[in-house]
Each structure stands twice: as C-alpha cells, then as structure tokens.
C-alpha positions, 0 to 999 in steps of 0.5 A, a space after each residue: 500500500 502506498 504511503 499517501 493511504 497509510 497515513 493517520 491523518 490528512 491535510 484538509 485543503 484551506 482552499 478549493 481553488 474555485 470562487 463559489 457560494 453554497 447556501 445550506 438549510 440548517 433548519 426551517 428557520 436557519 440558513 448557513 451560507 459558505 464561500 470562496 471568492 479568488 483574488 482574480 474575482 476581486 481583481 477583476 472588480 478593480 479593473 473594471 470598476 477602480 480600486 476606490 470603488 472597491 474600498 468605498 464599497 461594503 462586502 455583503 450577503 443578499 439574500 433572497 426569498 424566492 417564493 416572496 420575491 423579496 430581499 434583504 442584505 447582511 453586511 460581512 467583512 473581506 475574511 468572513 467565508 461563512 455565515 448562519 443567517 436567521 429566516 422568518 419562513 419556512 418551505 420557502 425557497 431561498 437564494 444567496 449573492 455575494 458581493 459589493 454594496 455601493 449604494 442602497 440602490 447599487 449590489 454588484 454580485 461576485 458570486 450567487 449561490 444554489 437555490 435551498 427549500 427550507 424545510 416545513 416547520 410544522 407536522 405533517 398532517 397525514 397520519 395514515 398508516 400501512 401494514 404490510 404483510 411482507 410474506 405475501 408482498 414478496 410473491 406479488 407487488 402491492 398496490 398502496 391506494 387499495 392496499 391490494 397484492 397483484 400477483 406477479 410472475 417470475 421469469 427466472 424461475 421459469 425459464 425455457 431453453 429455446 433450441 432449432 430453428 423456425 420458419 
C-alpha cells in the first residue's frame, strides 16, 4: 500500500481553488451560507470598476426569498467565508449573492449561490398508516391506494431453453 493511504491523518485543503457560494438549510428557520471568492474575482472588480470603488464599497450577503420575491442584505467583512443567517419562513425557497454594496440602490454580485427549500416547520398532517404483510408482498407487488397484492410472475424461475430453428 502506498504511503499517501497509510497515513493517520490528512491535510484538509484551506482552499478549493474555485470562487463559489453554497447556501445550506440548517433548519426551517436557519440558513448557513459558505464561500470562496479568488483574488482574480476581486481583481477583476478593480479593473473594471477602480480600486476606490472597491474600498468605498461594503462586502455583503443578499439574500433572497424566492417564493416572496423579496430581499434583504447582511453586511460581512473581506475574511468572513461563512455565515448562519436567521429566516422568518419556512418551505420557502431561498437564494444567496455575494458581493459589493455601493449604494442602497447599487449590489454588484461576485458570486450567487444554489437555490435551498427550507424545510416545513410544522407536522405533517397525514397520519395514515400501512401494514404490510411482507410474506405475501414478496410473491406479488402491492398496490398502496387499495392496499391490494397483484400477483406477479417470475421469469427466472421459469425459464425455457429455446433450441432449432423456425420458419
């Protein structure tokens, strides 16, 4: 065996390399958001927009209640890489950006994130239940609606051999 799979412990990468946003569901009120964003990105910013912008700016979270279409932003600082974020609704769909607050009416995005459902904050209200007699399912395949096994036949166990030729 190789020395690098013999090793008791192993060097977690500080970087991936890749500038990304991932938004998690926590729980139907909790969202965690994490991110990685290269130097390139940054300075791309600066070519394009003017290293004053960049300092004037404000590195902020938005993020969106897609199922409500509204927003709202969390301001972050240039070494924060994660964040837990507190949402008011649950079973809703969310999304996340990551970029530069210029003004109250100006967000340049550097990054947006996957689109997360947090899940419902209640009990679900089907409270139905099914019993199965799994002796009887094994031979046949049961119907949950009726609640009805069908028969059904198994070809492997009733296989013929097929010799000659037909015309």
């Amino acid at each position: 065996m190789s020395e690098e799979h013999t090793k008791s412990s192993y060097d977690i990468p500080s970087s991936h390399n890749d500038n990304k946003i991932v938004l998690l569901a926590k729980d139907p009120n909790c969202l965690f958001v994490y991110w990685e964003i290269l130097s390139d990105k940054k300075n791309a910013f600066v070519e394009e927009f003017g290293r004053k912008l960049w300092e004037k700016s404000v590195p902020m979270l938005k993020i969106t209640n897609v199922s409500k279409n509204a927003s709202f932003y969390i301001t972050v600082n240039d070494y924060t890489d994660n964040w837990y974020i507190n949402v008011s609704d649950a079973d809703t769909l969310y999304v996340a950006e990551l970029g530069r607050r210029i003004s109250d009416q100006f967000f340049i995005t550097l990054a947006s994130s996957n689109y997360v459902a947090t899940p419902s904050n209640m009990v679900n209200p089907n409270t139905s239940s099914y019993f199965i007699n799994y002796k009887d399912l094994r031979s046949g395949k049961l119907d949950i609606d009726s609640g009805k096994i069908y028969e059904t036949y198994n070809y492997k166990s009733h296989s013929a051999f097929i010799s000659g030729i037909s015309s």
